[in-house]
DOZA-787406 format. One record per residue (C-alpha): residue number from 0; chain; x, y, z. Coordinates in steps of 0.25 Angstrom, whole numbers, padded with zeros to 4 digits. Each point is the difference from the previous one (the first is absolute). Layout:
N
[NUM,'A',[X,Y,Z]]
...
***
This chain:
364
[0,'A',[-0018,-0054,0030]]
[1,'A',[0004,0013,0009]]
[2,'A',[-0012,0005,0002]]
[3,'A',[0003,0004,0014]]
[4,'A',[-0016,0002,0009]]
[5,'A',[0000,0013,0006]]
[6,'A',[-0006,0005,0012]]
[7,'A',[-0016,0004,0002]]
[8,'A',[-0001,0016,0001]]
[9,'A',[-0015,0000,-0002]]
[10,'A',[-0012,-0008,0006]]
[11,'A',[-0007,0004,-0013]]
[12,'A',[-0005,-0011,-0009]]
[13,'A',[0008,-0004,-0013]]
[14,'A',[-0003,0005,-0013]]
[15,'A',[-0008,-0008,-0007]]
[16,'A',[0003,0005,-0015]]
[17,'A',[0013,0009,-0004]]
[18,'A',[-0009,0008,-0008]]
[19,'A',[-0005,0014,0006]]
[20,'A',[-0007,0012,-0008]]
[21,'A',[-0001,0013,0008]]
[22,'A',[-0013,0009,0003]]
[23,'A',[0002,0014,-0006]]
[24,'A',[-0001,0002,0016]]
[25,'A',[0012,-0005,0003]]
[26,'A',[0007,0007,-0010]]
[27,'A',[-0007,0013,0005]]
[28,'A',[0004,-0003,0014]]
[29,'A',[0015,0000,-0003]]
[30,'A',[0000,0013,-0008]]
[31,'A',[0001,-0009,-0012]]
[32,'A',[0014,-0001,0004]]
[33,'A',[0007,-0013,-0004]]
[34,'A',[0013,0007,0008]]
[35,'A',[-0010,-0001,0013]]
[36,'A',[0005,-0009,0011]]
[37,'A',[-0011,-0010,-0001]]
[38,'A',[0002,0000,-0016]]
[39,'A',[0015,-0001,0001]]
[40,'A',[-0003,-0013,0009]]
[41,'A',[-0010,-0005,-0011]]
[42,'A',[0010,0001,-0010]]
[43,'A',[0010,-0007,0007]]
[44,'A',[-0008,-0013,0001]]
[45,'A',[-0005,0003,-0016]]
[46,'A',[0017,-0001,-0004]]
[47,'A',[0000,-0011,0008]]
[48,'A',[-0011,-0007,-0008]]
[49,'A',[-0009,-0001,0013]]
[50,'A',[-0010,0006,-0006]]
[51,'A',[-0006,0004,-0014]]
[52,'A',[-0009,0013,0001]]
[53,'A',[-0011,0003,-0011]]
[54,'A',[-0007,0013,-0002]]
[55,'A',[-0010,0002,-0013]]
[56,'A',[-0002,0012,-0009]]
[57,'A',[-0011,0004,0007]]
[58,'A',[0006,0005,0014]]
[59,'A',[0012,0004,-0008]]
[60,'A',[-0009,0011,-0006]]
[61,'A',[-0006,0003,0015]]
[62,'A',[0015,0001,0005]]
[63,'A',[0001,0010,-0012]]
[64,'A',[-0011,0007,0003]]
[65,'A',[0003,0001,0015]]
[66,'A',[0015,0006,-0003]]
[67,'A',[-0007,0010,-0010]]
[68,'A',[-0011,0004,0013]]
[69,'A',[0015,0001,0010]]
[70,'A',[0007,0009,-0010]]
[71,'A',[-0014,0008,-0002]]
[72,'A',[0002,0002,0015]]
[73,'A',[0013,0004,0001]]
[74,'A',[-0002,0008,-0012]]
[75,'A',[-0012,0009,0006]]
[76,'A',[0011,0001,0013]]
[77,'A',[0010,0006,-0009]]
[78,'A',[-0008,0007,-0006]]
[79,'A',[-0004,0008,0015]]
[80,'A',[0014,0000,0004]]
[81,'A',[0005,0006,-0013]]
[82,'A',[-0010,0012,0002]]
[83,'A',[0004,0002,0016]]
[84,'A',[0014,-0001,-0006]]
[85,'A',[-0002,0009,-0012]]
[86,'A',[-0005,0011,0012]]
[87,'A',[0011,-0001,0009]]
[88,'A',[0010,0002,-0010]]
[89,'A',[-0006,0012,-0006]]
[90,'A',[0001,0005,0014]]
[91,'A',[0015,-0007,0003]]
[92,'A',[0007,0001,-0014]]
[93,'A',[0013,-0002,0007]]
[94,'A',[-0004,-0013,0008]]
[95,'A',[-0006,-0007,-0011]]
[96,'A',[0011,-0003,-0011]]
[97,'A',[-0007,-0010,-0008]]
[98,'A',[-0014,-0004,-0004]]
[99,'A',[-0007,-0013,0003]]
[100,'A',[0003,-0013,-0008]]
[101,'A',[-0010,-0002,-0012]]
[102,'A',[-0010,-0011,0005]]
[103,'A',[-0006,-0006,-0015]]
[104,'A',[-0013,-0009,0005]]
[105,'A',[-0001,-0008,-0012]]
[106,'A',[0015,-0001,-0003]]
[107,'A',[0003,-0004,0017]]
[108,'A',[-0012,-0009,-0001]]
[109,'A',[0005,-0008,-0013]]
[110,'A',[0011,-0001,0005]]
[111,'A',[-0005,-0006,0014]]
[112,'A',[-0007,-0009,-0007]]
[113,'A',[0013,-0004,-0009]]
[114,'A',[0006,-0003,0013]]
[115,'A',[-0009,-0009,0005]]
[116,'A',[-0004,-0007,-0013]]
[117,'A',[0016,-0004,-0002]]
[118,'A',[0003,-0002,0014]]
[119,'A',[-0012,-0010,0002]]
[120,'A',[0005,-0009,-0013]]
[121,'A',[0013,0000,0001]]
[122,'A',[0003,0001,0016]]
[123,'A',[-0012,-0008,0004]]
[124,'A',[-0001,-0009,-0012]]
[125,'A',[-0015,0003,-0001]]
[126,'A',[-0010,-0009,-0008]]
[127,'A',[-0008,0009,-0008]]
[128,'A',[-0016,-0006,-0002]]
[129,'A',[-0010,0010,-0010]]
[130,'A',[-0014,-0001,0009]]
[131,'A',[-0006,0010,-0009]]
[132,'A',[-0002,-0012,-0011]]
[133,'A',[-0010,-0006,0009]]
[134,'A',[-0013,-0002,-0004]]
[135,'A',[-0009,0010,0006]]
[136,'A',[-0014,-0010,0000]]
[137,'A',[0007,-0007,0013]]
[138,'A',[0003,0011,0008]]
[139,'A',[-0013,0007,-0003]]
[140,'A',[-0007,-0014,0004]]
[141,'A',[0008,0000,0014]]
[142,'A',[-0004,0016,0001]]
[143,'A',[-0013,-0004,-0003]]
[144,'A',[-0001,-0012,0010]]
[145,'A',[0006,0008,0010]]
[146,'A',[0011,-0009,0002]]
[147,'A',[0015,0003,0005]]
[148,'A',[0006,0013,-0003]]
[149,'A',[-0016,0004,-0003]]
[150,'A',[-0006,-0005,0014]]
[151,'A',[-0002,0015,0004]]
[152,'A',[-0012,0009,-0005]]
[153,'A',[0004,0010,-0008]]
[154,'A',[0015,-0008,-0003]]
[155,'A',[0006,0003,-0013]]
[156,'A',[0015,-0008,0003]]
[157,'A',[0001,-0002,-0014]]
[158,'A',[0015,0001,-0003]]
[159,'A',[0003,-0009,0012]]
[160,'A',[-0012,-0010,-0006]]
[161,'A',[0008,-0001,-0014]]
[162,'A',[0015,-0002,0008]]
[163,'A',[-0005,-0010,0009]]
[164,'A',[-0009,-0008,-0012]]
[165,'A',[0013,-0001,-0008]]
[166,'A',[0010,-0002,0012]]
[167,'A',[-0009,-0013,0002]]
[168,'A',[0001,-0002,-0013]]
[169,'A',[0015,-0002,-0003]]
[170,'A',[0000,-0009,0013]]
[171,'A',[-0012,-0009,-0006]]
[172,'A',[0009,-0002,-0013]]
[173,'A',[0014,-0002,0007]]
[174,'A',[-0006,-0007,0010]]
[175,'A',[0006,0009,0013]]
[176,'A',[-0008,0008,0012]]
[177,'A',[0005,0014,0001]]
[178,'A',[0002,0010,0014]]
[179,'A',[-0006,0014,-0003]]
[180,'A',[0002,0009,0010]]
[181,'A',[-0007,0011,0006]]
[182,'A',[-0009,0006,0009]]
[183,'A',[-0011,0004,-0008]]
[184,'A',[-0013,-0007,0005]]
[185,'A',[-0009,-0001,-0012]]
[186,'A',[0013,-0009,-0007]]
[187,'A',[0003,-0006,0011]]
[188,'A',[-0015,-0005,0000]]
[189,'A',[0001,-0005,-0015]]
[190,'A',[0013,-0006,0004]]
[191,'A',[-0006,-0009,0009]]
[192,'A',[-0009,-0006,-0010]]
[193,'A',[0011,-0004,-0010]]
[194,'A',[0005,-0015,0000]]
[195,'A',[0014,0006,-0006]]
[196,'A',[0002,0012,0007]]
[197,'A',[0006,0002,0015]]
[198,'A',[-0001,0014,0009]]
[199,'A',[0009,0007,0008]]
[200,'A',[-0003,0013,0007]]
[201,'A',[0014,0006,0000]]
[202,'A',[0014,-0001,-0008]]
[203,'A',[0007,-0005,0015]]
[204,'A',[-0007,-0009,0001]]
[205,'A',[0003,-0005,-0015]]
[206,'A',[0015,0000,0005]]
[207,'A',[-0002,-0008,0014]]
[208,'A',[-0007,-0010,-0008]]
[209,'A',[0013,-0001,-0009]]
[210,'A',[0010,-0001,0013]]
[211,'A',[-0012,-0011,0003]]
[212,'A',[0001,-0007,-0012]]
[213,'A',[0015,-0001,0003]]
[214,'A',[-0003,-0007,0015]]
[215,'A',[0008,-0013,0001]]
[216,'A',[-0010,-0011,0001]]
[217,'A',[-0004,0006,-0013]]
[218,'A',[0015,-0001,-0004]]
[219,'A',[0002,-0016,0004]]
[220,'A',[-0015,-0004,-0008]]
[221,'A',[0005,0007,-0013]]
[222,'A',[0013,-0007,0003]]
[223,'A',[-0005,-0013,0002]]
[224,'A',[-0010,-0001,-0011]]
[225,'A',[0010,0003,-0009]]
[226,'A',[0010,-0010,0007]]
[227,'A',[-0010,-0011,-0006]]
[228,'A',[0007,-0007,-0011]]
[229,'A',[-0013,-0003,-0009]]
[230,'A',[-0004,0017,0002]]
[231,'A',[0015,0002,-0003]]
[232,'A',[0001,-0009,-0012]]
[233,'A',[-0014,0005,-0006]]
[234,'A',[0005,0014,0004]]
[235,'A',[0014,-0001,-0009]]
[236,'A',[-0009,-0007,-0011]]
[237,'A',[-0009,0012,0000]]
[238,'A',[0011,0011,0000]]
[239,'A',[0007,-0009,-0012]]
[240,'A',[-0011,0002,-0007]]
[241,'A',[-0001,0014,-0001]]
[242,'A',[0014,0002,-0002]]
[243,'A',[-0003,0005,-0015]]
[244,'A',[-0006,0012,0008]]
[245,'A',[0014,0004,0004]]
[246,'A',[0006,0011,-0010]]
[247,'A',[0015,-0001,0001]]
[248,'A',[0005,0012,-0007]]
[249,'A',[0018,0002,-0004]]
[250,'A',[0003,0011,0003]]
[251,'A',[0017,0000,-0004]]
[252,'A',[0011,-0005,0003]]
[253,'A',[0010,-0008,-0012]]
[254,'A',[-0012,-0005,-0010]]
[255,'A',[-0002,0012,-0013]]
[256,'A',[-0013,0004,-0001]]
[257,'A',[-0004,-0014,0011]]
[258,'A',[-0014,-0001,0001]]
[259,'A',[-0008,-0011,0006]]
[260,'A',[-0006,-0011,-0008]]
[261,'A',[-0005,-0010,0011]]
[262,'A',[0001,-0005,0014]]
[263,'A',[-0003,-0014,0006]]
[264,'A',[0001,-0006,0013]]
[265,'A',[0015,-0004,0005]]
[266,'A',[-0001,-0006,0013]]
[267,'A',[-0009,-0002,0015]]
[268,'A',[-0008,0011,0002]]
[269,'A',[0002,0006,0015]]
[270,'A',[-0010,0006,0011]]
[271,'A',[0010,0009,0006]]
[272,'A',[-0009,0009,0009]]
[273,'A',[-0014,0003,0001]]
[274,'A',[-0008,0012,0008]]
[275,'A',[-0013,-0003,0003]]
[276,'A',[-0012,0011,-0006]]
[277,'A',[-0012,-0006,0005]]
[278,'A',[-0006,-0010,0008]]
[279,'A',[-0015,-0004,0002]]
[280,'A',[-0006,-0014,0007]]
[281,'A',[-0001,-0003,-0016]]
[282,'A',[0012,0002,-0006]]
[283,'A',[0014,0009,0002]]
[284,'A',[0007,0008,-0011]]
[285,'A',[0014,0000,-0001]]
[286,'A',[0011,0008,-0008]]
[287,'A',[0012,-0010,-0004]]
[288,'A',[0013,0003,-0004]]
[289,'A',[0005,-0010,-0010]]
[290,'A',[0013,-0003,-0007]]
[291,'A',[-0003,-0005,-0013]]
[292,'A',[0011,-0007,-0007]]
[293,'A',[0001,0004,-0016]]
[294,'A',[0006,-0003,-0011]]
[295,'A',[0001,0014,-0009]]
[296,'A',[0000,0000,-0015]]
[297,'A',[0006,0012,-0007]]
[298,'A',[0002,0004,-0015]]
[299,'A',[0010,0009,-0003]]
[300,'A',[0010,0006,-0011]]
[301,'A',[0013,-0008,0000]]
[302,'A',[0011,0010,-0006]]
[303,'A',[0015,-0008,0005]]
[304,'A',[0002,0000,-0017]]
[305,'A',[-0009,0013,-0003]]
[306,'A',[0006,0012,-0006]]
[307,'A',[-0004,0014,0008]]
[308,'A',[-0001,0014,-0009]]
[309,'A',[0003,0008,0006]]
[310,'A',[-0005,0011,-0010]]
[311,'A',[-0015,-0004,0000]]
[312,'A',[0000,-0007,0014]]
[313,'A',[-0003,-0014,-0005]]
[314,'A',[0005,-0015,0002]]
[315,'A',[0003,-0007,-0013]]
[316,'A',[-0001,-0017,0000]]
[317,'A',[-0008,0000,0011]]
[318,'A',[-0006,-0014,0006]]
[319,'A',[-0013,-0005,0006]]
[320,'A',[0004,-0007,0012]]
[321,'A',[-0006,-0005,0014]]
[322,'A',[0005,-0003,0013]]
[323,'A',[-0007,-0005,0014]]
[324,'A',[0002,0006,0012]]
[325,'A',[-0005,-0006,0014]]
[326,'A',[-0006,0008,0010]]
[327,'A',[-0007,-0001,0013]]
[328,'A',[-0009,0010,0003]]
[329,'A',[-0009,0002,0013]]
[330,'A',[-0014,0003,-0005]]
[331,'A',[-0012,0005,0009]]
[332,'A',[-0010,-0009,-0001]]
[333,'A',[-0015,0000,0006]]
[334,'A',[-0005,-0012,0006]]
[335,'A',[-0015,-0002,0008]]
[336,'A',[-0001,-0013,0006]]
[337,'A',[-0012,-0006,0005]]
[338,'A',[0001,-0006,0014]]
[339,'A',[-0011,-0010,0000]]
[340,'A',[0003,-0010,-0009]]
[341,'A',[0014,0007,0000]]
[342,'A',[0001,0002,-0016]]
[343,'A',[0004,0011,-0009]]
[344,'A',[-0011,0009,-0004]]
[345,'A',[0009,0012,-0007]]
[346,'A',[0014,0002,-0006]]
[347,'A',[0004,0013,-0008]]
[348,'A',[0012,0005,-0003]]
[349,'A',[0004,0013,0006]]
[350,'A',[0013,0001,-0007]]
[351,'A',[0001,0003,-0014]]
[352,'A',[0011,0005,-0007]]
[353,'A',[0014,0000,0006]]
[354,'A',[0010,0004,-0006]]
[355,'A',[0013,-0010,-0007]]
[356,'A',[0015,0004,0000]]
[357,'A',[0012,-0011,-0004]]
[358,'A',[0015,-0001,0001]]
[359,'A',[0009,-0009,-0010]]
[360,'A',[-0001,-0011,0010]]
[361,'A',[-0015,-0001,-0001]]
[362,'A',[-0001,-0005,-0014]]
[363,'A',[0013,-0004,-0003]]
***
């Protein structure tokens, strides 16, 4: 394993849970720029599968509606300038060559709006949860109990009650805690309350506990529990038996028309490297890297003694045929260990499909 530790940069704690949603705060705090510094850094640690970040359709509509309020803004400016501008240049037509850019609210505030939407799931990866199918009769009994995000007199944090209800929700059915982020007091409060849910004030101090998580005795307990030969020998068995999961997929080289059939195990699974995601007194999730030993199954046209037409672009005689090609690919698999008894609580595969090439020599 070269899993080389890594210095401390942060007295911050770890992070107990790789899974974050954001606060429409944050967000608004950033300009809703995913280009800002702070985002550019979150990112990162996202493409390095440090962190999974989750939003719902609920504060996507509040970041649309907040990018539509910006562009109304800087639409009424335009709107002032273009009058001061219009009056100048009736006065200077020499100096003033061209007009001012046309500034389309609806069209500049869809397209913000695009731009964030496509940004957020295919830069950032975000996992999409629909609040609004949450039933109402258990946020009006906490609004009528006054409990968290209602605690206020006169609080109506409804949107934020519906976000955090199914936030807990998806955390109580896959069995995970999750950071939300954010300054915003009356959240925070209801945050608090949650068994699943964890709260940060600020996005840096989401990323110092990241370089936390990475600090070196936090290193050497991940790499000994998984130096244990019962964990490691439960662990291959466990990634063994999800290998079906794997969707190897052909995508060229010498069979016709090759297509996969089948895959089976071929060999010794590996534990190459592993980065740590989170640690708690509980338990510690990691992300390994795996080389998987397959044998590959593919079906494919055999044409040595076909006849090609040329004419209507056709094989003539073709065969059915199969050959077997052996691969070795790394996977990403997700691994939460508990520490006490040290056992496996979690195995998923991160990896899915990957993609099948071959040469003569591979099935000759």
């Amino acid at each position: 394993m070269n899993n080389a530790a890594k210095p401390a940069v942060s007295s911050a704690s770890a992070l107990v849970t790789h899974h974050v949603f954001l606060d429409t705060q944050i967000y608004r705090s950033e300009g809703h720029n995913l280009e800002s510094r702070l985002f550019l850094l979150l990112r990162h640690q996202i493409a390095e599968n440090r962190l999974i970040l989750h939003i719902t359709d609920i504060t996507l509509a509040e970041i649309e509606r907040q990018l539509g309020d910006y562009v109304a803004e800087a639409a009424a400016l335009m709107k002032k300038a273009r009058k001061q501008f219009a009056h100048w240049r009736k006065r200077l037509p020499k100096i003033f060559t061209r007009d001012l850019p046309d500034f389309d609210q609806p069209v500049i505030a869809a397209a913000a709006f695009k731009q964030f939407t496509d940004r957020a799931q295919y830069e950032c990866k975000m996992v999409e949860h629909n609040a609004t199918v949450i039933a109402a009769s258990d946020i009006f009994r906490a609004y009528f109990s006054r409990e968290p995000p209602f605690e206020r007199t006169g609080s109506k944090e409804f949107p934020d009650a519906f976000v955090l209800r199914a936030l807990e929700q998806w955390c109580q059915e896959n069995g995970e805690r999750m950071y939300v982020v954010g300054s915003d007091k009356a959240m925070a409060a209801a945050v608090q309350k949650s068994s699943a849910l964890l709260h940060m004030q600020t996005l840096s101090e989401l990323l110092e506990a990241v370089a936390a998580t990475e600090a070196p005795d936090i290193v050497s307990q991940a790499s000994e529990m998984l130096q244990k030969p019962r964990l490691r020998s439960a662990l291959e068995q466990k990634i063994e038996a999800k290998i079906d999961e794997l969707i190897p997929i052909y995508v060229g080289g010498d069979l016709a028309d090759g297509d996969v059939s089948g895959h089976e195990l071929n060999g010794k699974i590996e534990v190459d490297d592993f980065q740590v995601l989170a640690a708690s007194d509980n338990d510690i999730s990691l992300l390994l890297y795996v080389t998987v030993p397959l044998k590959i199954m593919i079906d494919y046209e055999d044409r040595s003694e076909a006849y090609y037409d040329t004419e209507d672009d056709v094989y003539f005689g073709v065969e059915a045929a199969g050959a077997e090609i052996e691969e070795e690919p790394t996977i990403r698999v997700f691994v939460k260990l508990s520490r006490k008894p040290v056992r496996i609580s979690s195995v998923q595969l991160i990896t899915s499909e990957f993609d099948v090439y071959d040469t003569y020599d591979d099935y000759r």
